[in-house]
N, CA and C atoms as a LAMMPS dump frame, in Angstrom:
ITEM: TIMESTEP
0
ITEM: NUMBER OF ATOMS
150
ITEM: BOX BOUNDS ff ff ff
-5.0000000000000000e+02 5.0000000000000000e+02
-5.0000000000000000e+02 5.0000000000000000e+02
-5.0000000000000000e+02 5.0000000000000000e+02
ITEM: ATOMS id mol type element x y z
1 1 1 N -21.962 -75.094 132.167
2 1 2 C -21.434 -73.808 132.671
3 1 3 C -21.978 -73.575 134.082
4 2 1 N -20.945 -73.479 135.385
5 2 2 C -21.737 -73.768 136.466
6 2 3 C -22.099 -72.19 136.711
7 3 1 N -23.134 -71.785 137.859
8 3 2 C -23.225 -70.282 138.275
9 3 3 C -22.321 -69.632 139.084
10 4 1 N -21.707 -69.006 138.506
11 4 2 C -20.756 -68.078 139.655
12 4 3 C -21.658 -67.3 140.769
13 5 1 N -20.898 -67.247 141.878
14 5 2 C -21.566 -66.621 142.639
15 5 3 C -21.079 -65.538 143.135
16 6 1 N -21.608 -64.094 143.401
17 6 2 C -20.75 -63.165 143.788
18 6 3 C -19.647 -62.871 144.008
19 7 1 N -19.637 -63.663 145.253
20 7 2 C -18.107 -63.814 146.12
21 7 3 C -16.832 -63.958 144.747
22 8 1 N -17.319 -64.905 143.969
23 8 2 C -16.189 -65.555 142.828
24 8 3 C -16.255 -64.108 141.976
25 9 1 N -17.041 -63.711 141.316
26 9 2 C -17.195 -62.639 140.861
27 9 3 C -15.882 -61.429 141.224
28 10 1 N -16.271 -61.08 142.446
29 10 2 C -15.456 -60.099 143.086
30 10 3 C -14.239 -60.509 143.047
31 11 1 N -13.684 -61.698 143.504
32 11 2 C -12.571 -62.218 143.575
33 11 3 C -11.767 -61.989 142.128
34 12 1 N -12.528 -62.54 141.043
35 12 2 C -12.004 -62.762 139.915
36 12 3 C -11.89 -61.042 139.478
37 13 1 N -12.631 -59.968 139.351
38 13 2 C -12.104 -58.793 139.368
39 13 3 C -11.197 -58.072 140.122
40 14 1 N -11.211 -58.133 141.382
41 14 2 C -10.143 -58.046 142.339
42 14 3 C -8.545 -58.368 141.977
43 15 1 N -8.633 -59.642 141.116
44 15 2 C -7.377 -60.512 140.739
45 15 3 C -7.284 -59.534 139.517
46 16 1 N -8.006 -59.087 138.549
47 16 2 C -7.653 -58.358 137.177
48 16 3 C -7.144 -57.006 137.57
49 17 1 N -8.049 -56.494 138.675
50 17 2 C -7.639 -55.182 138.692
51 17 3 C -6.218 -54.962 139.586
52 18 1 N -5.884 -55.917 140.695
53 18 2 C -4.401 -56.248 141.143
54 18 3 C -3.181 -56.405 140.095
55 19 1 N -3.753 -57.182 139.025
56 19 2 C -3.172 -57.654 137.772
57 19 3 C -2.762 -56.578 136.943
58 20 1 N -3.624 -55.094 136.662
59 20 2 C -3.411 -54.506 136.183
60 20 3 C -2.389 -53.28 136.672
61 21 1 N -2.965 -53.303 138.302
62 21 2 C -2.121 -51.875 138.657
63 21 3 C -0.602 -52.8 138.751
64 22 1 N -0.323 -54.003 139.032
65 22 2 C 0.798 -54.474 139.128
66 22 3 C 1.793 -54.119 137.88
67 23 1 N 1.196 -54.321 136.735
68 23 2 C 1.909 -53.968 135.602
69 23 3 C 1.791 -52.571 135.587
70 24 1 N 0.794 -51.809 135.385
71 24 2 C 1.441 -50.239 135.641
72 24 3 C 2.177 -49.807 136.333
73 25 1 N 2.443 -50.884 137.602
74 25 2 C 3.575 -50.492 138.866
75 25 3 C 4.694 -51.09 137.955
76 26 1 N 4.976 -52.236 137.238
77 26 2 C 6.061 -52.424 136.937
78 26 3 C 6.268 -51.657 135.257
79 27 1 N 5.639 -50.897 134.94
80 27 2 C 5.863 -49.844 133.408
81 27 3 C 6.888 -48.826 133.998
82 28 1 N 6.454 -48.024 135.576
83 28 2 C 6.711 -46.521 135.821
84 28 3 C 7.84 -46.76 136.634
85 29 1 N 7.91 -48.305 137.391
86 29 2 C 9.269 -48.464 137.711
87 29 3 C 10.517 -48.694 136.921
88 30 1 N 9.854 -49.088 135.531
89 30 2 C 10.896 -49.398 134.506
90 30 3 C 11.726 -48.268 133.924
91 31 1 N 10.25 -47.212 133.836
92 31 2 C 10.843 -45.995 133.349
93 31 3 C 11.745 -45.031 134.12
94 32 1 N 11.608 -45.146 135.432
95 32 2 C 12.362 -44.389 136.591
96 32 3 C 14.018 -45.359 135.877
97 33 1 N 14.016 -46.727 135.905
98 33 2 C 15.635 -47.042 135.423
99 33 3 C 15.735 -46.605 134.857
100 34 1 N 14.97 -46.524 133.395
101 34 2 C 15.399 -46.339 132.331
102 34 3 C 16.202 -44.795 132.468
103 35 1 N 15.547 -43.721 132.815
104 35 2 C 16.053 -42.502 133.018
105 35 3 C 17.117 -42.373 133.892
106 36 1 N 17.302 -43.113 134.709
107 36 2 C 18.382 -42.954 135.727
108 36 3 C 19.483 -43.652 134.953
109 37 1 N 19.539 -44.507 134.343
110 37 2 C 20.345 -45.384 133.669
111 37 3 C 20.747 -44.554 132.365
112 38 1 N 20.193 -43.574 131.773
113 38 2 C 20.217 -42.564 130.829
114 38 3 C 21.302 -41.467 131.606
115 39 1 N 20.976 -41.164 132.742
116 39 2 C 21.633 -40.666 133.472
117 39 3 C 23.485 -40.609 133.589
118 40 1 N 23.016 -41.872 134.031
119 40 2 C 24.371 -41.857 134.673
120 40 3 C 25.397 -42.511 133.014
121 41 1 N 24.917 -43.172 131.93
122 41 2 C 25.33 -42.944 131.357
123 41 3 C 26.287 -41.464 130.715
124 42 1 N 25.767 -40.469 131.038
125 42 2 C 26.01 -39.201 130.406
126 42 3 C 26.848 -38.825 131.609
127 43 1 N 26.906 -38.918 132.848
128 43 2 C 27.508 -38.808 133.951
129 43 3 C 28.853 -39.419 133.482
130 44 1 N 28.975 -40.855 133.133
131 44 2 C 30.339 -41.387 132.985
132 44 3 C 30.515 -41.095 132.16
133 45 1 N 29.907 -40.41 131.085
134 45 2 C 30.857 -39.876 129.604
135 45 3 C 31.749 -38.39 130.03
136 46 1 N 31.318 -37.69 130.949
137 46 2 C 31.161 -36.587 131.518
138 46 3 C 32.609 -36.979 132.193
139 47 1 N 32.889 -37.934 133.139
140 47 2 C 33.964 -38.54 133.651
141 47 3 C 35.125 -38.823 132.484
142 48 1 N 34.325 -39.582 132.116
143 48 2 C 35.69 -39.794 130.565
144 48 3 C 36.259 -38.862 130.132
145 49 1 N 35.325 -37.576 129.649
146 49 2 C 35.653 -36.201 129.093
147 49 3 C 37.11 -35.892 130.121
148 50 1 N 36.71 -36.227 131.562
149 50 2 C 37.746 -35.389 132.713
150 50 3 C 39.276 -36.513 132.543
């Protein structure tokens, strides 16, 4: 098991915590479609109705 050294340390948390907000960036962007896509569903039913 060789010794990590700081530098690697930081790096390797740096990479998890990038890792993580990346997926929370891609959860809240999902959910913005999802609602807009909810949206406009009800929009074109709304059309159909006309």
């Amino acid at each position: 098991m060789p010794q990590m050294s700081p530098m690697n340390w930081i790096l390797l948390i740096f990479n998890n915590i990038l890792l993580i907000f990346m997926i929370i960036a891609m959860m809240m962007f999902s959910n913005k479609i999802k609602i807009n896509f909810m949206k406009n569903i009800k929009n074109n039913k709304k059309m159909m109705m006309w």
